[in-house]
CHARMM internal coordinates of N, CA and C (Angstrom, degrees):
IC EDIT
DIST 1 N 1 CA 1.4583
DIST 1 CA 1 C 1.5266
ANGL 1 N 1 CA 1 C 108.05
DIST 1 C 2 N 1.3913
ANGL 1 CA 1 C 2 N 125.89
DIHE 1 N 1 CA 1 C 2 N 136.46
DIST 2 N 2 CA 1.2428
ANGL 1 C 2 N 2 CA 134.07
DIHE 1 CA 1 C 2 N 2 CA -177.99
DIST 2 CA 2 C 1.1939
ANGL 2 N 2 CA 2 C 124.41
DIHE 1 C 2 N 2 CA 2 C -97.18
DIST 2 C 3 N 0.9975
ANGL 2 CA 2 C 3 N 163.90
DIHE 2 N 2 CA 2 C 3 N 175.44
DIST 3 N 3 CA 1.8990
ANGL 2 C 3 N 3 CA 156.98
DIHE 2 CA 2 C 3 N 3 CA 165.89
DIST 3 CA 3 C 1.3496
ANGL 3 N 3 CA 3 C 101.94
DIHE 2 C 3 N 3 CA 3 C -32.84
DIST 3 C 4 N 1.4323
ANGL 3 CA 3 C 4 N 95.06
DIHE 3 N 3 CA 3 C 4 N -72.46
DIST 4 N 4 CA 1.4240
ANGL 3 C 4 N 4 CA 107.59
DIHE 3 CA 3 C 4 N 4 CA -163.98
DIST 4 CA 4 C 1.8023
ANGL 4 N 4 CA 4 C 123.81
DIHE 3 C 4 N 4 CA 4 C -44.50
DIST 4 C 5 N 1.4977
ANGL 4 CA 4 C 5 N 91.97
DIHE 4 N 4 CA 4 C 5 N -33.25
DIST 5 N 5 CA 1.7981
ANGL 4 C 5 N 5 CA 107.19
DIHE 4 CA 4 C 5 N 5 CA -173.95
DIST 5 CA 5 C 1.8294
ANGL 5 N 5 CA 5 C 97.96
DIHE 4 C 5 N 5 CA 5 C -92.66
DIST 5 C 6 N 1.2261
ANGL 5 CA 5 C 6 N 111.01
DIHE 5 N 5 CA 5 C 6 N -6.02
DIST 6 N 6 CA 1.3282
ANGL 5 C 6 N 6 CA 111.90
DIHE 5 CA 5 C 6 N 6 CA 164.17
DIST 6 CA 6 C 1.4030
ANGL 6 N 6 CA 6 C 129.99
DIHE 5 C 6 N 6 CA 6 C -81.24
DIST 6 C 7 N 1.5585
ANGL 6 CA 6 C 7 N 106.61
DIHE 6 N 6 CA 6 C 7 N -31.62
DIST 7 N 7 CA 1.6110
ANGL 6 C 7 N 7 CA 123.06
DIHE 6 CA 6 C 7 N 7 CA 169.84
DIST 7 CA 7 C 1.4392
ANGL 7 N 7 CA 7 C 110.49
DIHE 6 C 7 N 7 CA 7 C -74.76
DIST 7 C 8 N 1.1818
ANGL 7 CA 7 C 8 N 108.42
DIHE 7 N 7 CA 7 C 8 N -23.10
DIST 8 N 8 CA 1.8814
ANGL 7 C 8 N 8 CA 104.01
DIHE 7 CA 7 C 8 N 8 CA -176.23
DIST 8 CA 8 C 1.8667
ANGL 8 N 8 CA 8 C 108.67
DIHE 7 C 8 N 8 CA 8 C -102.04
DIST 8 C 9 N 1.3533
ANGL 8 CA 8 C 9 N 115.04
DIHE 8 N 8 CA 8 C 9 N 3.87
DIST 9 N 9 CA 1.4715
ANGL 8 C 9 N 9 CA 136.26
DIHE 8 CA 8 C 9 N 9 CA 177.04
DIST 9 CA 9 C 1.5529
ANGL 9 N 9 CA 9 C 112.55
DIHE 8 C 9 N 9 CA 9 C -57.67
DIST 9 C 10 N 1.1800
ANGL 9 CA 9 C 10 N 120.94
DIHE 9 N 9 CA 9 C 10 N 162.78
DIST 10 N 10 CA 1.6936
ANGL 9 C 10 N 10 CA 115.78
DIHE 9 CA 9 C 10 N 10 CA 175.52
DIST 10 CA 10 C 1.8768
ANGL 10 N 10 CA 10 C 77.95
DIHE 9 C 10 N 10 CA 10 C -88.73
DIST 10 C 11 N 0.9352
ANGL 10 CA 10 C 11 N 159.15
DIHE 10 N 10 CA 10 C 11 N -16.18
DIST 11 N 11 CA 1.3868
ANGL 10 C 11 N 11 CA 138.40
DIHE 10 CA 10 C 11 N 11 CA -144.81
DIST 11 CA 11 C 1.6433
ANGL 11 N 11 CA 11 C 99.96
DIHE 10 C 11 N 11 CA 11 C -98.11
DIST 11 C 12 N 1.3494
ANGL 11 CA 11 C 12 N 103.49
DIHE 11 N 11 CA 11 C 12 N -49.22
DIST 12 N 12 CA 2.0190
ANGL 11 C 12 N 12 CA 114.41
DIHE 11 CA 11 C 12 N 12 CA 169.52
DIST 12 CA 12 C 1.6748
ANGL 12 N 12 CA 12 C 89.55
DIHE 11 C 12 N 12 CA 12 C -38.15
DIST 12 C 13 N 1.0190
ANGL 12 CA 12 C 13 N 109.19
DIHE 12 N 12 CA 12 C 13 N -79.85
DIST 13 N 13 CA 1.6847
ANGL 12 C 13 N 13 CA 127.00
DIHE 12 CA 12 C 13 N 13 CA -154.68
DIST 13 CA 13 C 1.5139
ANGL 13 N 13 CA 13 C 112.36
DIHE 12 C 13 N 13 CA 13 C -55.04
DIST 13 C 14 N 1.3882
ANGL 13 CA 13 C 14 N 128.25
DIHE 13 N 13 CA 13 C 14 N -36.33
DIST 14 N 14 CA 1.6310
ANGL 13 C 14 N 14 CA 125.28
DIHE 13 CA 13 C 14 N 14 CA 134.09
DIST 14 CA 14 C 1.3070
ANGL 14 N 14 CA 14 C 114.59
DIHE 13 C 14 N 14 CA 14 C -41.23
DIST 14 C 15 N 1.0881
ANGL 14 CA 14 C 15 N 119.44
DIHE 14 N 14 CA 14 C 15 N -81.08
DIST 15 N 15 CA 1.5667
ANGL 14 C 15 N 15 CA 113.35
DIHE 14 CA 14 C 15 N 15 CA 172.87
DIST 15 CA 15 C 1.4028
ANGL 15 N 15 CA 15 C 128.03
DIHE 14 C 15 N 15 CA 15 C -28.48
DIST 15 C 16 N 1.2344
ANGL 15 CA 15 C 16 N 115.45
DIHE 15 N 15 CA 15 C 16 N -71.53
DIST 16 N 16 CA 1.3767
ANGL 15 C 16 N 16 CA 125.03
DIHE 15 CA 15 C 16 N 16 CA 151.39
DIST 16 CA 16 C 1.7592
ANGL 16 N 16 CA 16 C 107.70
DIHE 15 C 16 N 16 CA 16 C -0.22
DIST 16 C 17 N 1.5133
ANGL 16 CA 16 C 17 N 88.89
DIHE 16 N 16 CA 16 C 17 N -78.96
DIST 17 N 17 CA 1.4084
ANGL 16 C 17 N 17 CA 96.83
DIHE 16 CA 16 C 17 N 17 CA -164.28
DIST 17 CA 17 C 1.3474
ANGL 17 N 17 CA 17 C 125.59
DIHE 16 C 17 N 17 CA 17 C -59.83
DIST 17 C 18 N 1.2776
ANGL 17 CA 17 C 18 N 112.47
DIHE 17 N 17 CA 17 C 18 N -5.72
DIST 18 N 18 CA 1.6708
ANGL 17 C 18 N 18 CA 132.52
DIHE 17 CA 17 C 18 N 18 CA -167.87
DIST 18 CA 18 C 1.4224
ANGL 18 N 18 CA 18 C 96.44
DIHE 17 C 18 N 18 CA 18 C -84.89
DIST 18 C 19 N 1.4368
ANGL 18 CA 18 C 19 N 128.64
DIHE 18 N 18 CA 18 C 19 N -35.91
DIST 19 N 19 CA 1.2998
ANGL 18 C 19 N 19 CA 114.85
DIHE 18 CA 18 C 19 N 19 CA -164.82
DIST 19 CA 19 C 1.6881
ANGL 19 N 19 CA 19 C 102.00
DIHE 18 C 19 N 19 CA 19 C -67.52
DIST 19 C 20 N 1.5760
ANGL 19 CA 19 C 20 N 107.22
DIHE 19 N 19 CA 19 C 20 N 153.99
DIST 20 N 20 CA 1.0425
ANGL 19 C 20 N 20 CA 113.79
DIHE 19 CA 19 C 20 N 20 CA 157.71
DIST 20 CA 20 C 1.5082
ANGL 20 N 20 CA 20 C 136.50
DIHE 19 C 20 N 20 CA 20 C -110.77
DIST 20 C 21 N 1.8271
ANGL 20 CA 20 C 21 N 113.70
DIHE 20 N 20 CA 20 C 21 N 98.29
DIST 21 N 21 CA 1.3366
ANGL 20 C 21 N 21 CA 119.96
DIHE 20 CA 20 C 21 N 21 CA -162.20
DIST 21 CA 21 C 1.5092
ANGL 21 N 21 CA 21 C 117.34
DIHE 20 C 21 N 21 CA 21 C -50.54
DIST 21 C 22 N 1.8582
ANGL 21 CA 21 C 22 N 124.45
DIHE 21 N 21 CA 21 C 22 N -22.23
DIST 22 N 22 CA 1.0351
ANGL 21 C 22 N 22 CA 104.05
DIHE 21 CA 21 C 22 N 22 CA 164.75
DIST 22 CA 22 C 1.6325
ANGL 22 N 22 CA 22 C 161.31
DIHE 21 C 22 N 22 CA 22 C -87.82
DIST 22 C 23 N 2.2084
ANGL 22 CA 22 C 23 N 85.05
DIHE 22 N 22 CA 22 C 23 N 13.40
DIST 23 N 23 CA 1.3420
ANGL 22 C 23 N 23 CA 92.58
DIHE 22 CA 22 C 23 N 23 CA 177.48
DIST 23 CA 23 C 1.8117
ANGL 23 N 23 CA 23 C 106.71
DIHE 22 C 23 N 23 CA 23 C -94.79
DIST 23 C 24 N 1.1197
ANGL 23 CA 23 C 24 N 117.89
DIHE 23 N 23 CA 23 C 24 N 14.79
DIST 24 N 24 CA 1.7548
ANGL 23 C 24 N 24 CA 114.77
DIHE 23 CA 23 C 24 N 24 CA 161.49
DIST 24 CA 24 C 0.8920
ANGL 24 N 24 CA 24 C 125.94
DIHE 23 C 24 N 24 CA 24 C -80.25
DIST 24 C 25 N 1.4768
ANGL 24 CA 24 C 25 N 138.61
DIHE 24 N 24 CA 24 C 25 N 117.15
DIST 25 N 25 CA 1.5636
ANGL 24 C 25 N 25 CA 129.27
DIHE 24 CA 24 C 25 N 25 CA -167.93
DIST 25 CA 25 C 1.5303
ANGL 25 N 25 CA 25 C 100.29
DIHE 24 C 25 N 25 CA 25 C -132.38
DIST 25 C 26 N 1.3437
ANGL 25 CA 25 C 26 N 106.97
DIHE 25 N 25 CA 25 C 26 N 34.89
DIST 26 N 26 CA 1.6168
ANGL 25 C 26 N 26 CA 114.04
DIHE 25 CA 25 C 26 N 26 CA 167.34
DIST 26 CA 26 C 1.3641
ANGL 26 N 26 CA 26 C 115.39
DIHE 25 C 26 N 26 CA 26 C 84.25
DIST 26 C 27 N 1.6229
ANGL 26 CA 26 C 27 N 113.34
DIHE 26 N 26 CA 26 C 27 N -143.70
DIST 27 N 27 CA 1.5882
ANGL 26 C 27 N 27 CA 111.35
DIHE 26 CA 26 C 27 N 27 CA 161.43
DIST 27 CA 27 C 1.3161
ANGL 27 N 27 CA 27 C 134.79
DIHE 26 C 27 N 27 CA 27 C -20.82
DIST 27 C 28 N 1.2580
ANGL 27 CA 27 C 28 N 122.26
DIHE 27 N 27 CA 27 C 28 N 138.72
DIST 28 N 28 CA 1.6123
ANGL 27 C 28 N 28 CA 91.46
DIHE 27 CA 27 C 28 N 28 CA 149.91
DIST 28 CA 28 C 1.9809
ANGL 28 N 28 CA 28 C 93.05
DIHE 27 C 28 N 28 CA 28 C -138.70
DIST 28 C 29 N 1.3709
ANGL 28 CA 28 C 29 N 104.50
DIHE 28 N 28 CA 28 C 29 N 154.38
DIST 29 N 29 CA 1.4363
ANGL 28 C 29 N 29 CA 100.05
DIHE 28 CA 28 C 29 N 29 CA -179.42
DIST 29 CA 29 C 1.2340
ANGL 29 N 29 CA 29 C 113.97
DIHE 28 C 29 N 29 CA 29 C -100.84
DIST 29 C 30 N 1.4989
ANGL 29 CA 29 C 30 N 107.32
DIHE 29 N 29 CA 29 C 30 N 139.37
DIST 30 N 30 CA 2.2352
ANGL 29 C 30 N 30 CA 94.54
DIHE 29 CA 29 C 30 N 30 CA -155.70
DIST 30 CA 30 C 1.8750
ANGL 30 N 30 CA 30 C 73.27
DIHE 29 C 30 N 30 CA 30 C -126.91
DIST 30 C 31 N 1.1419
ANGL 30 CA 30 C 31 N 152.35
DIHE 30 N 30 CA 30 C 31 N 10.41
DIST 31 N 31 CA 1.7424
ANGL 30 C 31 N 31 CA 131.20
DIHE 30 CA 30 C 31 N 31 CA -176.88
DIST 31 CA 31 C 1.5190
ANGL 31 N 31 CA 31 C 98.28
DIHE 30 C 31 N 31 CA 31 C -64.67
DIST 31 C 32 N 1.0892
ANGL 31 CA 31 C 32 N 125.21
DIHE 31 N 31 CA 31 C 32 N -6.07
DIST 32 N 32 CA 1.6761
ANGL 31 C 32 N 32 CA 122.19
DIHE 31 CA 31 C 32 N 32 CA 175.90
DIST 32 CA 32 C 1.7787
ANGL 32 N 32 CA 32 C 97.99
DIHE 31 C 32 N 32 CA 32 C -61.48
DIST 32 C 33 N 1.8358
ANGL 32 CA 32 C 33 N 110.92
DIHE 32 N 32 CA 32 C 33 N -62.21
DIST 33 N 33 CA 1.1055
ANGL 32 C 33 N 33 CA 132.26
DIHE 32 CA 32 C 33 N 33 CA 173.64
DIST 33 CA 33 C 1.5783
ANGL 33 N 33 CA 33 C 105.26
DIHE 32 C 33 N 33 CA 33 C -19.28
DIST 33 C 34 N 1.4221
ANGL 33 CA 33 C 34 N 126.80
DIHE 33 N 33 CA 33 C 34 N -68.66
DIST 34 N 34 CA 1.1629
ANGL 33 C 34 N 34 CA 138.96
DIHE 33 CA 33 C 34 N 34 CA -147.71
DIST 34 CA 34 C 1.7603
ANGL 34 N 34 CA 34 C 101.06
DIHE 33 C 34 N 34 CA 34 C -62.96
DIST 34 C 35 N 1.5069
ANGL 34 CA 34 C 35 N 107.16
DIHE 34 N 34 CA 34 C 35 N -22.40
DIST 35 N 35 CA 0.9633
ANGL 34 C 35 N 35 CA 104.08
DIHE 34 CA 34 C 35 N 35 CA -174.89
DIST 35 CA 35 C 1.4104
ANGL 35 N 35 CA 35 C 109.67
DIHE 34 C 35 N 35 CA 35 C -68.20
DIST 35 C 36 N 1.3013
ANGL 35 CA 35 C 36 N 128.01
DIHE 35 N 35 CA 35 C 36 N -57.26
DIST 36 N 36 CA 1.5953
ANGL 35 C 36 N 36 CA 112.91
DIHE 35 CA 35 C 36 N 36 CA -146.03
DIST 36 CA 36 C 1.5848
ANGL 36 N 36 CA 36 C 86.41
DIHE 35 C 36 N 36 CA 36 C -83.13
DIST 36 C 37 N 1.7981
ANGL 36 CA 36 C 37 N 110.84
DIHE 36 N 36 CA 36 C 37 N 155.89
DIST 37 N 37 CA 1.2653
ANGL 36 C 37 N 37 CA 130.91
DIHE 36 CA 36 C 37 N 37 CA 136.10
DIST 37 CA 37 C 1.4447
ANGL 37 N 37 CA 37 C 141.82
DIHE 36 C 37 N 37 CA 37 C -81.24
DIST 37 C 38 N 0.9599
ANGL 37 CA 37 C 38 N 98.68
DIHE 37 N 37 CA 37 C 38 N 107.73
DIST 38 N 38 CA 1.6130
ANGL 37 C 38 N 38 CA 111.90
DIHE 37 CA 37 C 38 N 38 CA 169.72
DIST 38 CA 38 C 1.1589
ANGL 38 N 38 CA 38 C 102.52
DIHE 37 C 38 N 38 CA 38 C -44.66
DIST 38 C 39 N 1.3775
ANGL 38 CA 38 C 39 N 125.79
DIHE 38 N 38 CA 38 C 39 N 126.76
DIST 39 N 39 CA 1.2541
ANGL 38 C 39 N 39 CA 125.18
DIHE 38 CA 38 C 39 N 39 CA 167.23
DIST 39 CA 39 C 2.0221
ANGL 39 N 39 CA 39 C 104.72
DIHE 38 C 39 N 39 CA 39 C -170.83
DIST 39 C 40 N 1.3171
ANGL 39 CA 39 C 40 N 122.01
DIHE 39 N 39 CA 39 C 40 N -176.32
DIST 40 N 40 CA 0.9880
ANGL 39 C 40 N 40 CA 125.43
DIHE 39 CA 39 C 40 N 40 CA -164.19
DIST 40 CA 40 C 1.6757
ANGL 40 N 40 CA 40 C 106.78
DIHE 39 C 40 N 40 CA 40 C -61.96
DIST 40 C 41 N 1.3842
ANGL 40 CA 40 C 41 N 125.72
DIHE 40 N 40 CA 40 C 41 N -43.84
DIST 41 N 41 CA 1.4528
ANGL 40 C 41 N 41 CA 121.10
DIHE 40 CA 40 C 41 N 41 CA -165.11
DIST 41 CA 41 C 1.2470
ANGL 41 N 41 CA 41 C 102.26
DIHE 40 C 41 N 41 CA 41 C -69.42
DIST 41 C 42 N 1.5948
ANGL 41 CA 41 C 42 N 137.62
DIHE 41 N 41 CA 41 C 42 N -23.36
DIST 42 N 42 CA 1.2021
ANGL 41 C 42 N 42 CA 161.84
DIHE 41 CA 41 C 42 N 42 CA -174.23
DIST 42 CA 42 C 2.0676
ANGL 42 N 42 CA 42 C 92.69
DIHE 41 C 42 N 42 CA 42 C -56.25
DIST 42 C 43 N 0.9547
ANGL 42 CA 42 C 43 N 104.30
DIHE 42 N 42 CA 42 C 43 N -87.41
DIST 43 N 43 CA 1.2022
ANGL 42 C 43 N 43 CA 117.37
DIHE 42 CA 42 C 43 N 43 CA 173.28
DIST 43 CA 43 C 1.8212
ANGL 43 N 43 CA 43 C 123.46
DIHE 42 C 43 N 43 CA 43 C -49.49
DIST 43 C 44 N 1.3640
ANGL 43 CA 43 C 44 N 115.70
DIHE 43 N 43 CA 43 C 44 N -31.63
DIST 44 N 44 CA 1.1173
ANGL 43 C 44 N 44 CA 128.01
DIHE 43 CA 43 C 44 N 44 CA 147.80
DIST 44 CA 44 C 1.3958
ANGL 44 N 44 CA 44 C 127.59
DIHE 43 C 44 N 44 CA 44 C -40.76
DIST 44 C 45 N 1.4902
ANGL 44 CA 44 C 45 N 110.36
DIHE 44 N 44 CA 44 C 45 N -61.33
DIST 45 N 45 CA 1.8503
ANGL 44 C 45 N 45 CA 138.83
DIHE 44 CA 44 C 45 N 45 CA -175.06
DIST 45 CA 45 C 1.9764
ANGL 45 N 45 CA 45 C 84.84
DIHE 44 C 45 N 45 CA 45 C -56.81
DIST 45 C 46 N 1.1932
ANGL 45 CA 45 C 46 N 123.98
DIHE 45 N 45 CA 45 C 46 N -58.46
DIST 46 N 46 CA 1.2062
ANGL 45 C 46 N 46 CA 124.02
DIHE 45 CA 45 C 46 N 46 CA -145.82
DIST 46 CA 46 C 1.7374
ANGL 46 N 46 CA 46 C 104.05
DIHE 45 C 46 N 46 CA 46 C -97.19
DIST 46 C 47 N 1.2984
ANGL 46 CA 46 C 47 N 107.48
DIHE 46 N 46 CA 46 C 47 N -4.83
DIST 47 N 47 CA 1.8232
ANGL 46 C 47 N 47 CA 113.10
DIHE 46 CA 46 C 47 N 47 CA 157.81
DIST 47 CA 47 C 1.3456
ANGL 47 N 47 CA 47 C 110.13
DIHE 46 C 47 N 47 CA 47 C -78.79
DIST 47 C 48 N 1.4195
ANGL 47 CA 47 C 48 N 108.08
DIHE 47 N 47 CA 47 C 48 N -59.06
DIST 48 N 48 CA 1.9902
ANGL 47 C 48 N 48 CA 117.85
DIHE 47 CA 47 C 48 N 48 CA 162.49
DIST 48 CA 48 C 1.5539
ANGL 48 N 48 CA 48 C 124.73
DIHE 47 C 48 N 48 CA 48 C -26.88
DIST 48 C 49 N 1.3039
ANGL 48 CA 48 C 49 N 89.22
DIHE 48 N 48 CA 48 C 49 N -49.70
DIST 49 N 49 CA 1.7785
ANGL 48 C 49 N 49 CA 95.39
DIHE 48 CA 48 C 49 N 49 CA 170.78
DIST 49 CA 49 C 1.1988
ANGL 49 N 49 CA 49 C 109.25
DIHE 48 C 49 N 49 CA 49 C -84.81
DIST 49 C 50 N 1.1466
ANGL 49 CA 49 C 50 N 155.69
DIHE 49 N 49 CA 49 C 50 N -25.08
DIST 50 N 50 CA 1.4726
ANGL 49 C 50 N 50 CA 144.51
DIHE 49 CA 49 C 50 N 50 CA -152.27
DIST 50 CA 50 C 1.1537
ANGL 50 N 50 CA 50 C 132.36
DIHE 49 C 50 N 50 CA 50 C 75.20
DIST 50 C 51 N 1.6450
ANGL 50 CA 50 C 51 N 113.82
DIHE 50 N 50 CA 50 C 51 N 39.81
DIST 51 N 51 CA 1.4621
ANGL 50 C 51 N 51 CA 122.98
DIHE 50 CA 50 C 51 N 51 CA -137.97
DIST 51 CA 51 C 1.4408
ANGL 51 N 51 CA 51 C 82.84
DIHE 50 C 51 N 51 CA 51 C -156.55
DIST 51 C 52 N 1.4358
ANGL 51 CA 51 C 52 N 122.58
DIHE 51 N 51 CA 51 C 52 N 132.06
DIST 52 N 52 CA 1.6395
ANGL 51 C 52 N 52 CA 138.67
DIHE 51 CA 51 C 52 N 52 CA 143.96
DIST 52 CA 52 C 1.6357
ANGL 52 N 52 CA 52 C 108.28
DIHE 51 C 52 N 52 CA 52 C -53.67
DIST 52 C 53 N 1.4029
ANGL 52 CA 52 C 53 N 98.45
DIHE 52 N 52 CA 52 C 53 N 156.22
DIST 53 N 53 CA 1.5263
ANGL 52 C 53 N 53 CA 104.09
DIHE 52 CA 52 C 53 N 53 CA -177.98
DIST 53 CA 53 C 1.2496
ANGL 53 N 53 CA 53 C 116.81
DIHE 52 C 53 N 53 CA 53 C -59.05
DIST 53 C 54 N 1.4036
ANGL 53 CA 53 C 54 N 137.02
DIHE 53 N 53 CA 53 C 54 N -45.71
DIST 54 N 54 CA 1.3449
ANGL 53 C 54 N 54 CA 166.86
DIHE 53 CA 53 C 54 N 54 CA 129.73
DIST 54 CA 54 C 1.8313
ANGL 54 N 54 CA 54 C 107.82
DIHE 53 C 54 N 54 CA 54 C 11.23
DIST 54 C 55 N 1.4180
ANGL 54 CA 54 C 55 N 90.48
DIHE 54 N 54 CA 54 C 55 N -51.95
DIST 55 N 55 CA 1.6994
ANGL 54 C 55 N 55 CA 106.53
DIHE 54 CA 54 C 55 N 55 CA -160.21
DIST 55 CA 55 C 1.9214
ANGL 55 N 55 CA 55 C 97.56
DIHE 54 C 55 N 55 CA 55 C -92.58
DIST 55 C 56 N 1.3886
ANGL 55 CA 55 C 56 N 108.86
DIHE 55 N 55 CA 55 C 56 N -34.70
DIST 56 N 56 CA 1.4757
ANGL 55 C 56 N 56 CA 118.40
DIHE 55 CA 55 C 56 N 56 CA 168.28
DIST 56 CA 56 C 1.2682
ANGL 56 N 56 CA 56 C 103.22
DIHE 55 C 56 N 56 CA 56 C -54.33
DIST 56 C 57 N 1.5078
ANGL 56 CA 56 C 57 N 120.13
DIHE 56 N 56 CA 56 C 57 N -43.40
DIST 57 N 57 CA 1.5672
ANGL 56 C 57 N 57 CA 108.96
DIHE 56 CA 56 C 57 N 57 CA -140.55
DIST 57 CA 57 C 2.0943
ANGL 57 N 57 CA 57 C 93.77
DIHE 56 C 57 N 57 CA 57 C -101.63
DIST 57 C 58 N 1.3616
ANGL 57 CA 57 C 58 N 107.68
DIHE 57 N 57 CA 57 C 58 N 12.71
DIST 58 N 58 CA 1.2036
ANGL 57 C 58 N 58 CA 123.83
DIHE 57 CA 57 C 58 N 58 CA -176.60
DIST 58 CA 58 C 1.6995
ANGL 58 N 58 CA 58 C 112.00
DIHE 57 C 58 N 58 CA 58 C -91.20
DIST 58 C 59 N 1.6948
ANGL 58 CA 58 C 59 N 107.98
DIHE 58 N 58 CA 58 C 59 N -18.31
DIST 59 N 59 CA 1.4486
ANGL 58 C 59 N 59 CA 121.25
DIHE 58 CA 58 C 59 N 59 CA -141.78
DIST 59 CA 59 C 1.3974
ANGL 59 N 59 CA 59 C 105.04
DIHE 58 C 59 N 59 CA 59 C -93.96
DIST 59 C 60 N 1.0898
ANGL 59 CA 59 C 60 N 138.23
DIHE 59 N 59 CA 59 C 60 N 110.32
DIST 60 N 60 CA 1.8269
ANGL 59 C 60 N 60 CA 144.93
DIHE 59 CA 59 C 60 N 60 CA 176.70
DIST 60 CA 60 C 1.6360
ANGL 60 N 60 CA 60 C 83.58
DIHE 59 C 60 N 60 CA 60 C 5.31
DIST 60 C 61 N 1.1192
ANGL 60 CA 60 C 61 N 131.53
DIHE 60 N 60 CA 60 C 61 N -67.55
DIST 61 N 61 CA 1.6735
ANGL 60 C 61 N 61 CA 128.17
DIHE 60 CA 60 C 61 N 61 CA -130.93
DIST 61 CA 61 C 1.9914
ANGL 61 N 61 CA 61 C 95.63
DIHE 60 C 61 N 61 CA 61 C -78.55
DIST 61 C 62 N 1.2463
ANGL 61 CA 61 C 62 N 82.31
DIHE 61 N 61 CA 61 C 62 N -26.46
DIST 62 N 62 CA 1.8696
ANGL 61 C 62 N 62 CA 78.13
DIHE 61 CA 61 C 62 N 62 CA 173.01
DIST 62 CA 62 C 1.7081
ANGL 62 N 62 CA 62 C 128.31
DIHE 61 C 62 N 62 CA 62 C -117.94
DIST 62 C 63 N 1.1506
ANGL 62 CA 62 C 63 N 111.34
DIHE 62 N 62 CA 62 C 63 N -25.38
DIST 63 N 63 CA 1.3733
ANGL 62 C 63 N 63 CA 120.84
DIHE 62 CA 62 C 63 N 63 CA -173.71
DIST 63 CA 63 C 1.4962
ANGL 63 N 63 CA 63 C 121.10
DIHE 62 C 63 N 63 CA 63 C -72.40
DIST 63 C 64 N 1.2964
ANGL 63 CA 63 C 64 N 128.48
DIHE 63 N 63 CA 63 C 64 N 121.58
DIST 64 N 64 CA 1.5983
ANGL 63 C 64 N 64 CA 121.30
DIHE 63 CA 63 C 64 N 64 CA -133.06
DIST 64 CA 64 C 1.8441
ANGL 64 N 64 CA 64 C 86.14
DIHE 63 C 64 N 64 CA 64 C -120.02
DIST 64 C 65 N 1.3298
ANGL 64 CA 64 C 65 N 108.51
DIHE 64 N 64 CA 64 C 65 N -16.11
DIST 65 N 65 CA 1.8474
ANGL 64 C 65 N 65 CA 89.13
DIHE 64 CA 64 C 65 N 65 CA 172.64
DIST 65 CA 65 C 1.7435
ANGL 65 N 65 CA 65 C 109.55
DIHE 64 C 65 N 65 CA 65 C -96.22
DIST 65 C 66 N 1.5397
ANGL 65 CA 65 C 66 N 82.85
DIHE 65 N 65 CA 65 C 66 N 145.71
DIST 66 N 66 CA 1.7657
ANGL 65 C 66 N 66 CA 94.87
DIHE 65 CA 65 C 66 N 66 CA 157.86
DIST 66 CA 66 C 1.5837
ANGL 66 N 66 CA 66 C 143.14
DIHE 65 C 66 N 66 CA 66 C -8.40
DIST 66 C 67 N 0.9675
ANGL 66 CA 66 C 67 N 124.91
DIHE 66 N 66 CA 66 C 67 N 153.30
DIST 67 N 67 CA 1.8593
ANGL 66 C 67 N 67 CA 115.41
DIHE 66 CA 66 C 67 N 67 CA -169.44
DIST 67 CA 67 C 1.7945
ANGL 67 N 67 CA 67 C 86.39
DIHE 66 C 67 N 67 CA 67 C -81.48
DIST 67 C 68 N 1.4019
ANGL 67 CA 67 C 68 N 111.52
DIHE 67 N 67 CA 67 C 68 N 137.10
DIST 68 N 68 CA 1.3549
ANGL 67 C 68 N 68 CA 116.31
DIHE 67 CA 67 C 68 N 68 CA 179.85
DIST 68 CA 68 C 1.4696
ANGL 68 N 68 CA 68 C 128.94
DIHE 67 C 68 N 68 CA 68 C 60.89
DIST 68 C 69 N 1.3231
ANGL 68 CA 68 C 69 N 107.94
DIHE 68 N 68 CA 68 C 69 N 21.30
DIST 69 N 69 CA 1.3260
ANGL 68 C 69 N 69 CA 120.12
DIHE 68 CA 68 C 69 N 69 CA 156.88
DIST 69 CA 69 C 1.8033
ANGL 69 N 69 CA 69 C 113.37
DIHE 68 C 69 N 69 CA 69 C -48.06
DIST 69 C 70 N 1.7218
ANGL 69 CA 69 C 70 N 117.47
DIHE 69 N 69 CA 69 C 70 N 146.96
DIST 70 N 70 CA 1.1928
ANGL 69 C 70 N 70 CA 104.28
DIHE 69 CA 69 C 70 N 70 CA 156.43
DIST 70 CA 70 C 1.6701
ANGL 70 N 70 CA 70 C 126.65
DIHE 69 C 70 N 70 CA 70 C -58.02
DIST 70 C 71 N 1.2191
ANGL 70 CA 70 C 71 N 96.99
DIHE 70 N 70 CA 70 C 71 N -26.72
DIST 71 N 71 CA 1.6896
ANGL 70 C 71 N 71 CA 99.17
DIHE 70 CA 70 C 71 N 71 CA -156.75
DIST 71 CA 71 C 2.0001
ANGL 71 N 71 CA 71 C 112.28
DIHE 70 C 71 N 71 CA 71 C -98.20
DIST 71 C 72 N 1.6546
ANGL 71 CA 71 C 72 N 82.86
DIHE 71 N 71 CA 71 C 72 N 149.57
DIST 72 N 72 CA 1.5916
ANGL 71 C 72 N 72 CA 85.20
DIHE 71 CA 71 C 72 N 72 CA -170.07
DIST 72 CA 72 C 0.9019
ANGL 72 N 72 CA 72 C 106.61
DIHE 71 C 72 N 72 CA 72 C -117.01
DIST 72 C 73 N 1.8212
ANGL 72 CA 72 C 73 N 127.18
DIHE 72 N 72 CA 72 C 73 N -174.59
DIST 73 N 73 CA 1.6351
ANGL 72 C 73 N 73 CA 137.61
DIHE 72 CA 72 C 73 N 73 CA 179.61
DIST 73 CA 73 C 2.3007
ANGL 73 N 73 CA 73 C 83.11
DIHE 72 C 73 N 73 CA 73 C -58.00
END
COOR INIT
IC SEED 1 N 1 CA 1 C
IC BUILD
């Protein structure tokens, strides 16, 4: 099966239907993002805490989208 015979599938169209259109709220502005560097102390800070990088980069002090944004670290 190819993409294309995948989009016209009952399985797309379940899928499809799974999304939920009301957690998209359009834009989101990430140039905050651009700021920090990833780099070793980064990953350090977030061993110190007891926290994966992921879960750091989730935390008020770094996470640059909106309260209830779709998008994560």
């Amino acid at each position: 099966m190819d993409f294309n015979q995948f989009l016209q599938s009952a399985a797309y169209r379940n899928l499809a239907g799974a999304v939920d259109d009301s957690t998209h709220r359009g834009a989101v502005d990430l140039t905050r993002a651009a700021t920090f560097d990833i780099n070793r102390e980064i990953y350090l800070e977030a061993e110190s805490r007891g926290l994966t990088l992921s879960e750091l980069l989730e935390t008020d002090e770094y996470d640059p989208t909106p309260t209830g944004s779709p998008l994560d670290a």
